[in-house]
N, C-alpha and C positions, 0 to 999 in steps of 0.2 A: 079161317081162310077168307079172302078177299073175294068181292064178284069177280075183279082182272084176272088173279090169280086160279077161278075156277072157269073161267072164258078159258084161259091158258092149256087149264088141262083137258078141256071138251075138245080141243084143236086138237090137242096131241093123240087121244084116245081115237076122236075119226078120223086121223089119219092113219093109226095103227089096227083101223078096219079098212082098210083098202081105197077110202073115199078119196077121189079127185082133191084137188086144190082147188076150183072153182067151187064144186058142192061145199065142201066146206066155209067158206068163205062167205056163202049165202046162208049157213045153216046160224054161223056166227056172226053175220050181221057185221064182218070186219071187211078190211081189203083182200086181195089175193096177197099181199106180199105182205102183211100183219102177219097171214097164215104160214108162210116162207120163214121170216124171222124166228116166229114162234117152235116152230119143227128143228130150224140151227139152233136156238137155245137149250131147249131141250136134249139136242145129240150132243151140245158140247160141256154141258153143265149138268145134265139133269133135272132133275125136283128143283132143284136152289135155282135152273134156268130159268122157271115159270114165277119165279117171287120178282118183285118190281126193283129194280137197281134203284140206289139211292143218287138223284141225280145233285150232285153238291155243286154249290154255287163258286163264281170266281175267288180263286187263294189269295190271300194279300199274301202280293212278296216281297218278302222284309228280310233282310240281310242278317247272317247272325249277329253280326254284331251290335247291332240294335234290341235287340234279344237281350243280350247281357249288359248295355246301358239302361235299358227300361228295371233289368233287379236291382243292378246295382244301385242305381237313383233311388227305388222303393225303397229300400235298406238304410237309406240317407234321411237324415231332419233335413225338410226344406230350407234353401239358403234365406238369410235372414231378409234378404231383398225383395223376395217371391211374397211374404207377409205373409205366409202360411203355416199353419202348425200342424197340418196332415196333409199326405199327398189325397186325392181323389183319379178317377181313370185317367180325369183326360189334363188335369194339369204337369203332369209326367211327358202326357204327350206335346204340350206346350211347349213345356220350358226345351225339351230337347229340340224342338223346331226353330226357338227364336235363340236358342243359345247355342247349338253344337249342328245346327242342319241338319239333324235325323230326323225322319218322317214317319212315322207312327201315329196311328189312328187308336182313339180312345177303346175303341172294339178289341184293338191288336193288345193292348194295356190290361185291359180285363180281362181277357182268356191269358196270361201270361201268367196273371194274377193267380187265374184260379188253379192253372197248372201247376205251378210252385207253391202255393197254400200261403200265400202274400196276403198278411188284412194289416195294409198302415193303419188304418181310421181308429183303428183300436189302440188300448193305453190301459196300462197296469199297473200295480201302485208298488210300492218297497216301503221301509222301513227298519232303521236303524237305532241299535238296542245304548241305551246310555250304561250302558252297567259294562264298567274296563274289565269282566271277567266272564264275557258274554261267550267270546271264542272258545274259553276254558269248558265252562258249560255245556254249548253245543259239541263241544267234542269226549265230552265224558256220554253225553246221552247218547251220539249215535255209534259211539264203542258200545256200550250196554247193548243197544239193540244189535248191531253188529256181531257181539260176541257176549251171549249173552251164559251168566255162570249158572252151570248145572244144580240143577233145581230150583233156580230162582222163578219168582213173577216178576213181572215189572207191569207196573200202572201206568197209567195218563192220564194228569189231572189237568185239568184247564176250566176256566171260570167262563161264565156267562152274566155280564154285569148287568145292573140296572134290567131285570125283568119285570116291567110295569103291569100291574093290572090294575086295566082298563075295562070300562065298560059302558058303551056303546049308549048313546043316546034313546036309539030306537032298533026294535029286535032285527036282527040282522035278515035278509031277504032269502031265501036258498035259491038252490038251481033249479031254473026254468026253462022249458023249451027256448032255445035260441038264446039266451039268457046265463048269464054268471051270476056265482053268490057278489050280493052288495053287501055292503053296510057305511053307516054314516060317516062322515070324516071327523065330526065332532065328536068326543069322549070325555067322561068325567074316572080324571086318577086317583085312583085309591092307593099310590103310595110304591113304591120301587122295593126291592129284593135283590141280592146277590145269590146266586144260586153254583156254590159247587160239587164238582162230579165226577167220581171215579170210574174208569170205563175199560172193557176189554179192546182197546182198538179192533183186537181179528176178527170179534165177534158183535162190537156193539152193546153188550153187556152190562148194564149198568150195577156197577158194586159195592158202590157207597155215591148217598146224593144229602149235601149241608148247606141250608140256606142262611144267610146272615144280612141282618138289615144293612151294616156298613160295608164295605170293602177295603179290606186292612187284612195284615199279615196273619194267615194261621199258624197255629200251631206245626211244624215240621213242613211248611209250606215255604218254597227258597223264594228270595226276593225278586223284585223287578230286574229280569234281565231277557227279556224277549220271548218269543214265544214258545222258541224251542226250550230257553231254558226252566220255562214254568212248568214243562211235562215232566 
């Protein structure tokens, strides 16, 4: 509870022993008419009367229509003129000013942003499988998973290429008050690993693990066709 907050309810309490409006008033160190206020809040709200309103500042008001040109722009690659390869807050609000006369503030931009979970800045990668029987593949594994035959297991195997062990110049720092583990940037390699691993997806499991110096076809292991199709 706040001092205001406990000001608030000493007003209410010595008024609900009989006391004057003036007495009070001196007793609380307020005006007469704090004391007035405080008693109508109180009789018309109660408890929640005596908590402090939040007193919010001026609304921008912004048309909806503007609203739904600020997403739909976000949603957009910048036109090639703008020389931009990500929107930021306030060049949304730009471009709509000097090319369509809507007025939106960088402020207005970013809470729109955060409302709808909008992050242009960001950027994600893909990757396309060279192997013409990639489609076939992904759709046999996620049948299997799908519909999976009675009694069966099914595994996931997936590689971890090139596991370098490396070792470190100088022994590594640990954690320290205010401080993260260090260590050096220079390292001397003792030689790379292929490391593969059979795993319970549900549980993490590990249930067969084969290292090989090369990385070349195993034995009952299907060829290069993406990553679905190597599980």
């Amino acid at each position: 509870m706040t001092a205001d907050v406990a000001l608030r309810a000493r007003i209410v309490l010595w008024a609900g022993e009989g006391r004057r409006r003036k007495d009070i008033a001196e007793l609380a160190g307020v005006s007469a008419r704090t004391v007035d206020r405080t008693r109508t809040r109180y009789a018309e709200s109660g408890m929640a009367g005596l908590v402090e309103r939040k007193r919010g500042g001026r609304k921008e008001q912004v048309p909806p229509q503007t609203r739904s040109r600020v997403i739909a722009l976000t949603r957009m690659t910048p036109p090639p003129e703008s020389s931009l390869s990500h929107w930021s807050t306030r060049t949304p609000a730009d471009h709509l000013k000097r090319r369509e006369g809507i007025k939106a503030s960088f402020h207005y931009v970013a809470r729109i942003w955060r409302e709808e979970n909008l992050k242009p800045h960001r950027s994600g990668t893909f990757k396309l499988s060279k192997n013409p029987a990639c489609a076939e593949k992904v759709a046999d594994i996620v049948g299997l998973y799908l519909d999976l035959p009675g009694g069966a297991v099914v595994l996931s195997v997936d590689e971890k290429t090139q596991v370098q062990a490396l070792d470190r110049t100088q022994p590594v720092q640990p954690v320290a008050f205010a401080a993260t583990e260090k260590r050096t940037h220079d390292y001397v390699r003792h030689g790379t690993t292929n490391l593969f691993a059979a795993l319970n997806i549900a549980t993490g499991e590990v249930l067969r693990v084969q290292a090989e110096p090369e990385r070349r076809e195993l034995p009952g292991r299907p060829e290069e066709g993406g990553e679905a199709a190597r599980r």
